[in-house]
N, C-alpha and C positions, 0 to 999 in steps of 0.2 A: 616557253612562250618567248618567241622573239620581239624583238622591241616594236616594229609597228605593230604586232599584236597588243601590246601594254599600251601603246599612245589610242589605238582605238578600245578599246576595254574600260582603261581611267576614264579615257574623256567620254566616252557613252552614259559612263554612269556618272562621271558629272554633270553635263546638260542636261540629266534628266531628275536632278535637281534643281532646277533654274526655273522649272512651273510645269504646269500641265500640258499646256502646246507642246512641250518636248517630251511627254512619254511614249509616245510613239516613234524617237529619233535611235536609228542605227547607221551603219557605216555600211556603204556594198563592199561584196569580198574582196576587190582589189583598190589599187590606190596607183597615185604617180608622183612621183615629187621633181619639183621643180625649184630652180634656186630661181633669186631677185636680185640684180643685180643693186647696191647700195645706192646708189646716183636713183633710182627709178623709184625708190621705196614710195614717194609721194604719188607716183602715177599708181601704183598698185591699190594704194589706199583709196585715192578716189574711184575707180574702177569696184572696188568692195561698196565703198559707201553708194554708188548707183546701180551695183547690179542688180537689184527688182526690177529698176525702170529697164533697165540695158537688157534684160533678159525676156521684156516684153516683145521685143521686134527681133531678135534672136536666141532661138532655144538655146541652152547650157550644150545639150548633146551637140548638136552643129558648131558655136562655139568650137567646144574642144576638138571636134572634126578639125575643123579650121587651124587651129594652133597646132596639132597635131604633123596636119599637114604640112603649113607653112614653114616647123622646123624636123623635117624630115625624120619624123617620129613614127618607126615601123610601131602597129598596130594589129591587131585582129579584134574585129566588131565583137565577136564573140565573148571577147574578152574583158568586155572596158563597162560595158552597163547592166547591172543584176537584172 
């Protein structure tokens, strides 16, 4: 098992101890990682604490389109949503 297979595996089966809304929570098969530059940490955190609202007026999918695109991140659709 490689290691983002362990960080998704633990943490699966840990939020689905955190209550019943999360026993239905899994990970899709793939993933992207992304660093945060240290100076930003604060814009990332607030960005977290309003993405419900934020994700009202833009889907998560489009989002990530968007970011995706804007840093010239090759993709294939096929690839990115279970």
């Amino acid at each position: 098992m490689d290691l983002i297979e362990k960080v998704k595996s633990h943490s699966s089966k840990w939020i689905k101890t955190k209550g019943h809304e999360f026993s239905n929570f899994y990970w899709q098969r793939g993933y992207g990682g992304f660093s945060v530059n240290p100076m930003q940490v604060d814009v990332v955190e607030n960005y977290i604490m309003n993405q419900e609202s934020h994700h009202r007026k833009r889907s998560f999918q489009d989002e990530y389109r968007m970011f995706l695109k804007e840093n010239d991140i090759d993709y294939d659709e096929r690839y990115v949503w279970d």
